[in-house]
Each structure stands twice: as structure tokens, then as C-alpha cells.
C-alpha positions in Angstrom: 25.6 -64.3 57.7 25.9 -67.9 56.8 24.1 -67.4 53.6 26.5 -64.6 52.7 28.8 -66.7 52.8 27.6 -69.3 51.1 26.9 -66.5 48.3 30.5 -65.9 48.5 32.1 -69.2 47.8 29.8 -69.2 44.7 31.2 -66.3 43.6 34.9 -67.3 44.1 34.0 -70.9 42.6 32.3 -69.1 39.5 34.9 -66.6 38.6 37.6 -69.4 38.2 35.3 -72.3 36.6 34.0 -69.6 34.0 37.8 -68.4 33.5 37.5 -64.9 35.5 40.0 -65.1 38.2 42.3 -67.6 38.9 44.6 -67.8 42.1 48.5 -66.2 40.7 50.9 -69.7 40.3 48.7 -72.3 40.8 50.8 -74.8 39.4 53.1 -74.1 42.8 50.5 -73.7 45.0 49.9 -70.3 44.4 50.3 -66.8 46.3 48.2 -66.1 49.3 45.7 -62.9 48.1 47.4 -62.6 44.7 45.4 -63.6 41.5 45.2 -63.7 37.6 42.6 -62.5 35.5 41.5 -65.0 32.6 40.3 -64.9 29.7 37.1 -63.5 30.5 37.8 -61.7 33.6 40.6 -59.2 31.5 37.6 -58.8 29.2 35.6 -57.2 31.7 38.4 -55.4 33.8 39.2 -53.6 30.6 35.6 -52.4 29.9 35.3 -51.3 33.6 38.8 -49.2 32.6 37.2 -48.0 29.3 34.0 -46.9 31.2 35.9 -44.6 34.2 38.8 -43.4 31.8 35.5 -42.4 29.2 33.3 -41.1 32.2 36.3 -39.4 34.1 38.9 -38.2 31.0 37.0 -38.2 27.6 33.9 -36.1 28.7 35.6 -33.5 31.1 37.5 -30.4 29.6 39.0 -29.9 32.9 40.6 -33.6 33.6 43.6 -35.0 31.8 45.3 -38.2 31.9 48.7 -39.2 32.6 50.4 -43.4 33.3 53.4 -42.6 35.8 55.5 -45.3 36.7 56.0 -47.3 39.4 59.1 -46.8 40.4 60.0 -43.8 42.1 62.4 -41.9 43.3 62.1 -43.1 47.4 62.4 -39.0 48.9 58.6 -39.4 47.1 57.5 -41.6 50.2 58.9 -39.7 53.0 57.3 -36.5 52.0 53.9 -38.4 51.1 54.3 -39.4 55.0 54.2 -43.5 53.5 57.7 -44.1 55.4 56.5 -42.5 58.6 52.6 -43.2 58.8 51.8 -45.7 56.4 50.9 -48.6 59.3 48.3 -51.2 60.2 48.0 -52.3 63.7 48.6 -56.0 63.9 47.5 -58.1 66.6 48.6 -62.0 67.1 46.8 -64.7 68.6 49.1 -66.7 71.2 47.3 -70.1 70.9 46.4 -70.0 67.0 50.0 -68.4 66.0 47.6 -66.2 63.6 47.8 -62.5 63.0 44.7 -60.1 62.7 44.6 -56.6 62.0 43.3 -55.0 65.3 40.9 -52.1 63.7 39.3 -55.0 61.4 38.6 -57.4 64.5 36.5 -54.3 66.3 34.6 -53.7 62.8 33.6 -57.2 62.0 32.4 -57.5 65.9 30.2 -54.7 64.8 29.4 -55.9 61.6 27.7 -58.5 63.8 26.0 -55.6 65.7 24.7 -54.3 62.9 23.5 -58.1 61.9 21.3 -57.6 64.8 20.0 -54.6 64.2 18.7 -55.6 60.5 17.2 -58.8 61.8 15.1 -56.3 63.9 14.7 -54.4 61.2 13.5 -57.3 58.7 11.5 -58.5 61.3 9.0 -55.7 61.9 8.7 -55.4 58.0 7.3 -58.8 57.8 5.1 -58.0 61.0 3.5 -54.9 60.1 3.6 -55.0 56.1 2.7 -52.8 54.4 2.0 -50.2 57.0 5.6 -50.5 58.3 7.5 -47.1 58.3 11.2 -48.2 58.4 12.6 -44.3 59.5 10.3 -44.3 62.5 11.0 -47.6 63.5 14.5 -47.3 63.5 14.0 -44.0 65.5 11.9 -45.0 68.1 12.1 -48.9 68.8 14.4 -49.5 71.8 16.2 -52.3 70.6 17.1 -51.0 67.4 18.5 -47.8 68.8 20.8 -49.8 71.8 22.3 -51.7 68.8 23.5 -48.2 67.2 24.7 -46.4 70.0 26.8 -49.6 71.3 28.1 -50.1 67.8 28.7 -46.1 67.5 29.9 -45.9 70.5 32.4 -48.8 70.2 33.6 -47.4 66.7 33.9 -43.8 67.9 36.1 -45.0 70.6 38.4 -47.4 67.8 38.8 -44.2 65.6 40.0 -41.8 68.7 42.4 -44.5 69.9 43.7 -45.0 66.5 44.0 -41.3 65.8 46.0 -40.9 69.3 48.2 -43.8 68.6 46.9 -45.7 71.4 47.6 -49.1 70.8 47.2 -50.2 74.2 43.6 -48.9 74.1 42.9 -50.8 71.0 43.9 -54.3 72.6 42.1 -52.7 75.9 38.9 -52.5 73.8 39.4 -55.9 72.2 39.9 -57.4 75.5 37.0 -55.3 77.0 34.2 -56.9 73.8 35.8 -60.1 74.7 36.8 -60.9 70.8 37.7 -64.2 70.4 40.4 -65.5 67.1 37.3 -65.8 64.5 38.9 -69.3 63.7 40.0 -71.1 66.8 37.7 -68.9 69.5 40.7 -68.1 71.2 41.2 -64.4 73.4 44.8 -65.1 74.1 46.3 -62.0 72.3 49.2 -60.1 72.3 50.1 -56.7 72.5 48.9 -54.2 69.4 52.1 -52.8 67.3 52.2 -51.2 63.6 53.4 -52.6 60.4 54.8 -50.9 57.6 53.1 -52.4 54.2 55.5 -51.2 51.6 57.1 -53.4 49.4 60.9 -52.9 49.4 62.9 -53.4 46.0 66.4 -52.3 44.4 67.4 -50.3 42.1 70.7 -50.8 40.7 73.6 -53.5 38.8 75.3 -54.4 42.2 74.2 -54.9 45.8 77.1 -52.5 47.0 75.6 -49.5 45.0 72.1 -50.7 44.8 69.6 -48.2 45.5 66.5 -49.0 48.1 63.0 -48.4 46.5 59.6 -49.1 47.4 57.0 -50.8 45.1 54.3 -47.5 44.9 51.4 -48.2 47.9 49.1 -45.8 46.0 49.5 -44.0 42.4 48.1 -40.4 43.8 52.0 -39.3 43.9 52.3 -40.0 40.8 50.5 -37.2 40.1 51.8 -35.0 42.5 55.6 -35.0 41.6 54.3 -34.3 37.7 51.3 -31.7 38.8 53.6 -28.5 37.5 54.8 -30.7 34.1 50.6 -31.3 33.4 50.1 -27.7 34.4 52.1 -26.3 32.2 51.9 -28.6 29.0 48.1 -28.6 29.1 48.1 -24.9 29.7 44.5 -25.5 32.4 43.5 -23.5 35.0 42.3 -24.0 38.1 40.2 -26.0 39.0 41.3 -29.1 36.9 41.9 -32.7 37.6 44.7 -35.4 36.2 43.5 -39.1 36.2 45.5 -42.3 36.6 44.9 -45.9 36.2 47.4 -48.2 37.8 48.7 -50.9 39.9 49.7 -50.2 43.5 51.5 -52.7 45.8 50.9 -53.3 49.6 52.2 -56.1 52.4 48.7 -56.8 53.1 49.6 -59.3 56.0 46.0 -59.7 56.5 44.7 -60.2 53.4 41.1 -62.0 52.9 37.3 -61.8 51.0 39.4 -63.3 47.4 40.1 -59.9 45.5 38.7 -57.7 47.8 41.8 -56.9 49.5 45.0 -57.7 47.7 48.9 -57.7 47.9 48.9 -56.0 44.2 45.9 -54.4 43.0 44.7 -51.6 40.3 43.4 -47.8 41.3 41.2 -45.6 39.2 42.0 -42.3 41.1 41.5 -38.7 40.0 43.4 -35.4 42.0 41.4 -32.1 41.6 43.3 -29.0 42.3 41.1 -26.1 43.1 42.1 -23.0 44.9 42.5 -23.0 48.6 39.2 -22.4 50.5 37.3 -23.5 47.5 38.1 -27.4 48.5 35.1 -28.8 50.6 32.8 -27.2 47.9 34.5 -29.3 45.4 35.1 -32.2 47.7 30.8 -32.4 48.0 30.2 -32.0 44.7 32.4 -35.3 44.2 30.8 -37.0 46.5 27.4 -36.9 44.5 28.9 -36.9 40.7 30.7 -40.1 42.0 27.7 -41.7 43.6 25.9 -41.2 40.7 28.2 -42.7 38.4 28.1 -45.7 40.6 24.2 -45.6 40.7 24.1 -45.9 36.6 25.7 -48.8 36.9 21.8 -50.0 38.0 23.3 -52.5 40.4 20.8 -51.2 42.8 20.3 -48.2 44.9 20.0 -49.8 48.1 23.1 -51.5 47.7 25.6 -47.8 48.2 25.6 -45.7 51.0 28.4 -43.1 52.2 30.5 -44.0 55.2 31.8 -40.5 56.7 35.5 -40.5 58.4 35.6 -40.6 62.1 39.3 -40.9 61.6 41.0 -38.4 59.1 44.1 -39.7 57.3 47.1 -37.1 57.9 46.7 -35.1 55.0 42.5 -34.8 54.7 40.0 -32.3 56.2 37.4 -34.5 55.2 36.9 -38.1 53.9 34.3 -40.4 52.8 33.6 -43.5 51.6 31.2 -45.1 49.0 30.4 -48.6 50.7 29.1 -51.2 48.1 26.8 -54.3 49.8 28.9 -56.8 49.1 28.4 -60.6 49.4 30.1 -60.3 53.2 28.4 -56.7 53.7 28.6 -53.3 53.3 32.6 -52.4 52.9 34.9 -49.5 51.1 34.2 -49.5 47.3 35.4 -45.6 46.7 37.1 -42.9 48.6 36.2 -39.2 48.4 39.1 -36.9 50.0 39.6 -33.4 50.5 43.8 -33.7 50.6 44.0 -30.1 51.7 47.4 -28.8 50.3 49.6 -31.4 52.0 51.0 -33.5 49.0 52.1 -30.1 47.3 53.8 -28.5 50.0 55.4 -31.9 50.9 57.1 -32.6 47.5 57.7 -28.7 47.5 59.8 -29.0 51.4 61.6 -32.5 50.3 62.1 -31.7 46.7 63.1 -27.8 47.2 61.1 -27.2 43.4 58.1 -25.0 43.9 54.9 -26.1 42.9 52.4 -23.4 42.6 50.0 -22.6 40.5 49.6 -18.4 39.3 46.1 -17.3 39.5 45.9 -14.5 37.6 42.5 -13.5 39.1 43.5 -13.6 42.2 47.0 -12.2 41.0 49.0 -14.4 43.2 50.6 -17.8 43.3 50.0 -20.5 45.7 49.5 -24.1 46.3 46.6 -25.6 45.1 44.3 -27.5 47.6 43.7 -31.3 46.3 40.1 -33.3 46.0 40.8 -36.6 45.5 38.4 -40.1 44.3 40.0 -43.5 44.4 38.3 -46.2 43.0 40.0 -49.8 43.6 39.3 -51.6 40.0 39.4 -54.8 41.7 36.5 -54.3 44.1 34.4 -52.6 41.5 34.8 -55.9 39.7 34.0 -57.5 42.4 30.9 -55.7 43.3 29.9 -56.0 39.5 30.6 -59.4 38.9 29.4 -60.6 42.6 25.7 -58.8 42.1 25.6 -60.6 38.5 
């Protein structure tokens, strides 16, 4: 773990000496977890656009492209469920005055599990050579197989309580591991509550008829609210996709690991609408296209692997994650969702305008289903530029 790190602040170091990222304002002491590409850094970001929009637009008939804006009309976020739902649990340390997010103190204390686990793993490599069969050791030897269950156990336990909205579970299970303020070593904590990480803005000359907006947490709605308007100009059946690069906003309060998680940050995200009951078909066969597409990037094979939701998001029936290896271990580089018809009916309840598609094989209109893949451009950087 030390040597990750170590890896890490080489990284960070290198990207701003060779004029890849510096931190946003420096002159005034900068923004925590918001930062500017340089000269060299906007070189790359662009050709990691060029690649996706190439891979994604330019050589599917099926997918367009659109650029909606960031602003929008705030009804948007209360039917998305962002106004409602969109929370992280935040936990605060009474002696260091800092604040962690709850679910990300359990992971990292199995992070460390997993740590463990690898060590065993590494160990018996270098023991039996050659001869050493890495799926039957991992399936028989005692250790190894403690290590999973507690950390399975422990996560399985994270995702119900987080599901159920049991925040008092969440600090119980904190308490329980005895996880200590990674900075200070500190276990004086208070109670778990949620925090709403929209950005609030105005829209308007004066502050008596100002209207309040939110800064867009994700650009998927933008491609919602204008499904119908692609529909119909482009004339496609279904299935077909629309594509989107753009920036997104959220609080992060906890931001950390330099661009990995930031307060404004770019998506690469593509919505497929297929017919309903046609969606988890779909939703695998993204799974692999998009794995692959990571894999030709030759970073290394070993260095993916999916991460299947224990926890489903309000609008999903199914969820997955590409994890990358990076410099502080294996995290969320891509998300693979099957969106059901939630968005759709959502803007259709709030909005009153229908949005359906007519199949005229199946000679009846409804909404479509969604599969969605969101890329963050930032961490793909990252995951490019920290392997090189």
C-alpha cells in the first residue's frame, strides 16, 4: 500500500511539472479537488474525446450525438429523483473536526482486506512457481477464503443498510470494525446523515424574481428530456442510442485521489433505448463491447475486472461497473446500467408530454427501456496517464 502510494504522488507531481494538470487558481491557493488541464494534458483529454466520440458515434448507424446544456429547467431533477435521492452519507469525526463519507470508510477497510488476501496470494506464487495454480488456491486455502467471506460479508451487509436507509446500521457497522479517522486514528464519530451534492445557481436579472437551478449532477437527462426531438429528426428505430460528452457538477464534500473524484468533472455517457423486455440482453452485450474497447487500449488485461451491484440505484435492474487498477487499487472507471423505463415515464408524469416510441412491428407505442454506459473522462485519463 505504501508503494502505491508512493506511485501516486509521482503521478500527481508529473502531471503538473510536465504541464498536464494543474490545481484550478493556484495563484490564490487554489480549489480543493478542482483542477486545470495544461497544455499537454488538453492535448490528450481531447484525443481520449476523439477516440470514444469515433468508437461510440462515427462507426454505429444506430447511435447519434447530441451537446445539451447545462442548465435546465429544475422540474428535470425532481423527476430524475436527484432532489429526493441524490445523497451521500456523511460521517464526522468529533476529535479531528473532519468529515468522511460513511460507505467509503467500510470500502477502504476492505480494500485493506483484500490487501491481505493478495499478499497470500503473491506469496504462494513465489513458493510454488511455476506449479502454482492461482484458481485452486484461492478456492481451497483457508486463509484466503476467511479474507473473502469477511470482506463479502461486511460489504453485503453496507449495501443492505444503505439500500434500507439505515444509517444507524452504517455507523453500527463502523463502530462494530472499529474504524479509526484514517488521519488522526481517532473512533470518536458522530451520527450518519445524508447530503445533497447539487450545486445550486440562479437564473434570472434580480434576486426577487430569480429562478433556483441546479448545476446538472450527471448529463444522462440531457438526453432524456430531448429523446422524442432525436427520435423524430433522425427518423431511427428501436434499438438506438444518443451519446453526450459533457461536464457535470457535484458537492463532492469528500473529494480525494487528485482527479479521481472531482467537484466538476467530464462524462462520456451513451443511453440505448430498446424495447421493454429486450433490456438485460442489451445491457450484457454492453458489458462486453465496452470491456473490450477498454481492453484495446493495451493497458493491460489484468488491470479491468467487472464489479456487479449489490446495491441497485433507484431506477436500475441491473448495474455494473468496469474497475480499472489504479495507482491506489482497483476503483469505478465505467458504469454499465440497465435504467429500466424510469427516466421516460418520469419526465412523461412531471412534464405531462408523452414520450413513446411507435413500434410498428409490434403495432403499439410504449416507453422505451434505457441501457446506459458512463465513462468519467477524467478517470480514464487518469487510468491512461497513471499506467504510462
Amino acid at each position: 500500500m505504501a508503494k502505491q502510494e508512493d506511485v501516486f504522488k509521482k503521478v500527481i507531481s508529473h502531471a503538473k511539472e510536465y504541464g498536464f494538470i494543474f490545481p484550478s487558481s493556484e495563484i490564490y491557493d487554489g480549489l480543493s479537488a478542482v483542477y486545470d488541464y495544461g497544455q499537454n494534458g488538453a492535448e490528450l483529454k481531447n484525443n481520449i474525446k476523439q477516440y470514444w466520440w469515433k468508437a461510440m458515434v462515427q462507426l454505429n448507424e444506430n447511435i447519434v450525438g447530441i451537446d445539451s446544456a447545462i442548465l435546465m429547467h429544475p422540474t428535470t431533477w425532481k423527476a430524475s429523483g436527484h432532489v429526493d435521492a441524490f445523497n451521500d452519507p456523511l460521517i464526522d469525526n468529533k476529535d479531528s473536526k473532519k468529515r468522511f463519507r460513511a460507505d467509503v470508510l467500510v470500502e477502504d477497510y476492505c480494500a485493506k482486506i483484500e490487501d491481505k488476501e493478495n499478499k497470500e496470494i503473491e506469496k504462494a506464487a513465489k513458493r510454488f512457481g511455476e506449479a502454482f495454480d492461482k484458481d485452486q488456491f484461492v478456492a481451497t486455502n483457508p486463509k484466503v477464503l476467511e479474507y473473502r467471506a469477511k470482506r463479502e460479508a461486511i460489504l453485503s451487509r453496507l449495501a443492505k443498510s444503505l439500500e434500507n436507509e439505515d444509517l444507524a446500521d452504517v455507523k453500527a457497522l463502523i463502530e462494530e470494525l472499529e474504524i479509526a479517522d484514517p488521519d488522526t486514528g481517532s473512533k470518536n464519530w458522530t451520527e450518519v446523515r445524508q447530503f445533497n451534492l447539487m450545486f445550486g445557481t440562479k437564473l434570472g436579472a434580480s434576486a426577487d424574481s430569480a429562478m433556483d437551478l441546479y448545476l446538472r449532477p450527471e448529463t444522462a437527462q440531457g438526453i432524456f428530456v430531448n429523446f422524442l426531438n432525436v427520435q423524430k429528426t433522425s427518423r431511427h428505430k428501436l434499438p438506438f442510442g444518443i451519446a453526450q460528452i459533457g461536464k457535470a457538477f457535484r458537492n463532492e464534500i469528500v473529494a480525494r485521489q487528485f482527479i479521481f473524484r472531482m467537484r466538476e468533472f467530464e462524462q462520456m455517457e451513451m443511453q440505448f433505448f430498446v424495447a421493454p423486455g429486450t433490456e438485460l440482453e442489451f445491457y450484457e452485450q454492453w458489458k462486453q463491447k465496452r470491456l473490450n474497447w477498454h481492453l484495446a487500449l493495451e493497458l493491460g488485461d489484468e488491470n479491468y475486472r467487472f464489479h456487479d451491484h449489490e446495491k441497485l440505484a433507484h431506477y436500475a435492474n441491473a448495474a455494473a461497473d468496469i474497475e480499472f487498477n489504479f495507482p491506489f487499487g482497483f476503483k469505478e472507471l465505467e458504469g454499465i446500467h440497465s435504467r429500466t423505463d424510469f427516466d421516460l415515464k418520469a419526465h412523461e408524469e412531471f412534464s405531462g408530454r408523452k414520450l413513446q416510441f411507435f413500434d410498428p412491428e409490434r403495432n403499439e407505442n410504449y416507453v422505451p427501456y434505457v441501457v446506459e454506459t458512463s465513462v468519467g473522462l477524467d478517470r480514464l485519463f487518469l487510468s491512461i496517464f497513471s499506467h504510462c
